[in-house]
C-alpha positions as CSV (number, residue, x, y, z in Angstrom):
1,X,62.6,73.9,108.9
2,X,62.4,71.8,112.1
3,X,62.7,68.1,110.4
4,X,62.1,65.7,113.3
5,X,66.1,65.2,112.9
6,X,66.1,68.6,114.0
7,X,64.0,68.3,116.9
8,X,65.9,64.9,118.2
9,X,68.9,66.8,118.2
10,X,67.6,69.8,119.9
11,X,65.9,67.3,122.3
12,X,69.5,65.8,123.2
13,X,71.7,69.2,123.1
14,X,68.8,70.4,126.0
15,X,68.3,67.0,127.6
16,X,64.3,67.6,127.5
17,X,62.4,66.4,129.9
18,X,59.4,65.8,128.6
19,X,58.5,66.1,124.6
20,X,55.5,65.8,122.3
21,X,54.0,66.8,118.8
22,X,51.0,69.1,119.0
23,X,48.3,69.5,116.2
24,X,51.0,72.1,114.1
25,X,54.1,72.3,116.9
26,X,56.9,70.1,118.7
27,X,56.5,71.3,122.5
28,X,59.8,70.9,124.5
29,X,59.9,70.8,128.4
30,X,63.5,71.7,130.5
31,X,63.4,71.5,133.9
32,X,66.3,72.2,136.6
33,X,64.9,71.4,139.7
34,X,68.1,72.1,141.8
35,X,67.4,76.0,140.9
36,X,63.4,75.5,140.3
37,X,62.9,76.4,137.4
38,X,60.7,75.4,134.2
39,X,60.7,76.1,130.6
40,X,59.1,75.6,127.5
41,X,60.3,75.6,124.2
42,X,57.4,75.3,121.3
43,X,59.3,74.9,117.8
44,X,56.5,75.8,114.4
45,X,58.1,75.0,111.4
46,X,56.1,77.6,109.7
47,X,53.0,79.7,111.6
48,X,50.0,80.7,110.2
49,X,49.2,84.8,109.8
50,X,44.9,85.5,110.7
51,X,44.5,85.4,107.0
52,X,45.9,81.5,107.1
53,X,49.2,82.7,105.5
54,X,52.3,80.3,106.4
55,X,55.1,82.4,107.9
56,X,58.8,81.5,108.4
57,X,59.5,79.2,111.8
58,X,58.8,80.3,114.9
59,X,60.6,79.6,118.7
60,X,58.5,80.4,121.4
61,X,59.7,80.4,124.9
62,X,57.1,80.3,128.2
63,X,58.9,80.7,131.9
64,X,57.3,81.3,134.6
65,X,58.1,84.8,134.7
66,X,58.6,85.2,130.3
67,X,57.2,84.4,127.1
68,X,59.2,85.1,124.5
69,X,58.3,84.8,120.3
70,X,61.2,84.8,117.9
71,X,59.5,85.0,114.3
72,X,61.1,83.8,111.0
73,X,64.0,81.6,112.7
74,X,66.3,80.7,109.8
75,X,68.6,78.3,111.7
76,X,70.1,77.1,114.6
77,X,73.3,75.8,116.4
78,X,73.2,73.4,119.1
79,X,76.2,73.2,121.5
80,X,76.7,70.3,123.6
81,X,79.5,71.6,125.5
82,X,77.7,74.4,126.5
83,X,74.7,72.7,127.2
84,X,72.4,75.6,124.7
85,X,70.7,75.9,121.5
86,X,71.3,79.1,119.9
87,X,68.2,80.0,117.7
88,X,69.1,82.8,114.9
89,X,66.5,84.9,112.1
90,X,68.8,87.2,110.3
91,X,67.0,90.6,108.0
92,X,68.5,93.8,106.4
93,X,71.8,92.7,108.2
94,X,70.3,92.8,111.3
95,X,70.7,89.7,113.7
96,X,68.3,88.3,116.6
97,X,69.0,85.2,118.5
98,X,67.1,83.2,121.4
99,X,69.8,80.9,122.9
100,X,68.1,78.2,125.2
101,X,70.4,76.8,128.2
102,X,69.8,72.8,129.2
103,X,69.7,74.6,132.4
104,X,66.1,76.1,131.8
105,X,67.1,79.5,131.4
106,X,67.3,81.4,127.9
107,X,68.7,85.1,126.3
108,X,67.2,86.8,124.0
109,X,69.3,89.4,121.9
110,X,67.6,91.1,118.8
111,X,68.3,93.6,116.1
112,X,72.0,93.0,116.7
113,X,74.5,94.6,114.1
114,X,75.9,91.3,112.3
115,X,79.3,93.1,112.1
116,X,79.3,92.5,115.6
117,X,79.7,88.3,115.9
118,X,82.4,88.8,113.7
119,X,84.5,92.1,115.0
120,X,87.2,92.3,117.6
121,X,85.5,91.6,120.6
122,X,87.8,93.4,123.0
123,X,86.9,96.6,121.2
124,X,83.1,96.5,122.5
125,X,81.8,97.7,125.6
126,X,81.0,94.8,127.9
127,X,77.2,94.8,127.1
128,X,77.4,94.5,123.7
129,X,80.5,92.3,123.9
130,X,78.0,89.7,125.3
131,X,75.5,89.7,122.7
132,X,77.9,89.3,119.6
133,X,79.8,86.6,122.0
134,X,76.7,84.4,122.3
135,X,75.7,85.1,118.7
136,X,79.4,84.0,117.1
137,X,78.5,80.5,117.3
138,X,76.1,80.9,115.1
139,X,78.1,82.7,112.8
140,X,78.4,79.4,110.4
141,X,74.9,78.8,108.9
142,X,74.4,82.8,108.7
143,X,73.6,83.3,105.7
144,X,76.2,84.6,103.2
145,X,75.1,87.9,101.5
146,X,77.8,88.1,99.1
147,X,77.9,84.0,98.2
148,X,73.7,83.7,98.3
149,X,74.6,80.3,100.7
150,X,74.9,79.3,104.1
């Protein structure tokens, strides 16, 4: 995962400040100066466990106040007109998803019930409303259980 057509269109969705290819990791820089803030975004295609195992991708996120680690990333959706990259892993039906703002602000929302991006949306309180909201636009390359595809 992370082809360099990935990154270029991650880099563009976010409008990236600044961008470069470490020794194993493309590192991503947003900053909004009007609200001073700074992040970045690190994207491993696959990481390496102590015993030099490869793993699935990773998305890592450093603020100034955060880091955040989102392990086995199976996809991701970029949205233009909302100015974010949603990043999803999905497992045992469960859903977590890191969604990255242009801004230089990100969510994190994990071990969400994937019956929620897809439910009635007016029937959920208004804190879990918001999690299966932001992770609905990801609902396309979630990977199909009952087809075996994307």
């Amino acid at each position: 995962m992370f082809e360099q057509a990935d990154i270029e269109r991650i880099s563009d969705c976010l409008q990236v400040a600044e961008r470069d290819f470490q020794s194993d990791h493309h590192r991503l820089k947003l900053i909004n100066n009007e609200e001073r803030r700074m992040l970045v975004l690190e994207l491993y295609s696959a990481a390496r466990t102590g015993a030099g195992e490869k793993t699935g991708a990773m998305v890592v996120v450093y603020t100034s106040g955060g880091h955040l680690q989102m392990h086995n990333c199976t996809g991701f959706v970029c949205s233009d007109e909302l100015g974010e990259v949603t990043f999803v892993g999905e497992h045992a039906g469960r859903l977590s998803g890191l969604v990255v703002e242009r801004e230089a602000a990100c969510s994190l929302y994990a071990n969400v019930t994937r019956e929620l991006i897809s439910g009635d949306f007016t029937r959920l309180g208004v804190e879990v409303m918001l999690s299966g909201v932001a992770l609905s636009l990801a609902e396309e390359i979630l990977k199909d259980e009952q087809s075996g595809g994307r």
